[in-house]
N, C-alpha and C positions, 0 to 999 in steps of 0.2 A: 299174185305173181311174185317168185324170190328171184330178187335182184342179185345177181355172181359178177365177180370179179374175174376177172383175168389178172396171174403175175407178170409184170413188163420187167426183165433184167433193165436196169436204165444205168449206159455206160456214160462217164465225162473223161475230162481230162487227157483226151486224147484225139485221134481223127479218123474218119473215115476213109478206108481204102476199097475201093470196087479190084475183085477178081475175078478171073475168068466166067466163074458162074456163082459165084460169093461175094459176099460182103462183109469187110473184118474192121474191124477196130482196135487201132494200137496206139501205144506212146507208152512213153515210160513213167508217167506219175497217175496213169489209167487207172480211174474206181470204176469198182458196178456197182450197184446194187439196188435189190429187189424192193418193187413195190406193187401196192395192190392196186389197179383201175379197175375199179363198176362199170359194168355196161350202163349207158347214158351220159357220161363222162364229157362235158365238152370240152375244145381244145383252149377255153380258158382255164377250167377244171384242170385240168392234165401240168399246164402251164406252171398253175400254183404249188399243184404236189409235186411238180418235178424243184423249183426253187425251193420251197422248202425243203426237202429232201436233201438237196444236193449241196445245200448252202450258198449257190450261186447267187452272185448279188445282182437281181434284179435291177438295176438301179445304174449297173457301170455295163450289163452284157443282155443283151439279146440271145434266145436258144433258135439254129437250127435242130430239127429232131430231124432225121431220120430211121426208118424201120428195117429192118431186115427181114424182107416179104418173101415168103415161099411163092416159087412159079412154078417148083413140082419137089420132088424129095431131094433132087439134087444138084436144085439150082435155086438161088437168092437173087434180089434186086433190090437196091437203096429205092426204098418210097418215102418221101418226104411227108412228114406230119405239117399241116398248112391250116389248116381248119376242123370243124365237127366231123365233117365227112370222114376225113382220114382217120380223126382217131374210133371210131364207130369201125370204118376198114381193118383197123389193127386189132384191135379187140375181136372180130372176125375170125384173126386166123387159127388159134387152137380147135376153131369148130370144123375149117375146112380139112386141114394136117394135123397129123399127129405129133402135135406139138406141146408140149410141156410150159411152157412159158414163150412171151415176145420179147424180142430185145427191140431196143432202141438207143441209137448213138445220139449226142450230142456234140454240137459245133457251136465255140461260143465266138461270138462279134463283140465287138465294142460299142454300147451305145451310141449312136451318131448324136453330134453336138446337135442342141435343140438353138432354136433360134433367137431366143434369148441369151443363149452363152455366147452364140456367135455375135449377134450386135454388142453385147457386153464386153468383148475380145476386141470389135473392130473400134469401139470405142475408147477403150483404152490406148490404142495402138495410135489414133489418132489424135485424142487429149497427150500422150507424153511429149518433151517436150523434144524439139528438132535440133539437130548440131549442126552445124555451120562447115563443113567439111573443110572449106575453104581456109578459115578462121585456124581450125585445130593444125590443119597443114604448115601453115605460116610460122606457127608460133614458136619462136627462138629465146 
């Protein structure tokens, strides 16, 4: 069995906007660009070649993916990439449509603080030392 790729255009740097029967992504410092996913691809797979790729740093951001799914020739719907399933769905679609490539958007987050930063924050906060509000008021 030959193992084929599907090309994903993979957009960042910008946001997803839902239209009446499309799905666009814009902004003003917007990259694409092409890469190749294998069928069997899981969505940690995916996950890595998209950081690499993109230079996002893994480390400070989290990726929404979404897809831009065909629901017939002339109509789109944002499908969120979530796990294996979805990206196995996506690689799907050049075989259902006559479709040349898939795109998918990118939405980045902020890594939520882990809970070591946050006791290490609250600890701080609570070892510094207190001022005396009272005292500083007073003082002539």
């Amino acid at each position: 069995m030959v193992v084929t790729g599907v090309v994903v255009n993979c957009y960042w740097n910008g946001r997803v906007k839902k239209e009446q029967n499309d799905v666009v992504y814009e902004g003003a410092q917007m990259n694409v660009l092409p890469i190749k996913v294998f069928h069997g691809t899981t969505y940690t797979g995916l996950l890595d070649k998209i950081y690499a790729t993109t230079g996002i740093d893994r480390q400070t951001f989290e990726l929404n993916i979404i897809c831009r799914y065909p629901i017939s020739s002339q109509e789109y719907k944002p499908v969120p990439i979530k796990n294996d399933e979805g990206v196995e769905l996506m690689l799907e679609v050049p075989s259902r449509v006559v479709v040349y490539c898939v795109e998918i958007y990118l939405e980045e987050r902020p890594v939520p603080l882990r809970a070591e930063a946050i006791a290490l924050l609250t600890k701080e906060t609570n070892d510094s030392p207190q001022i005396d509000n009272k005292k500083v008021l007073s003082w002539k």
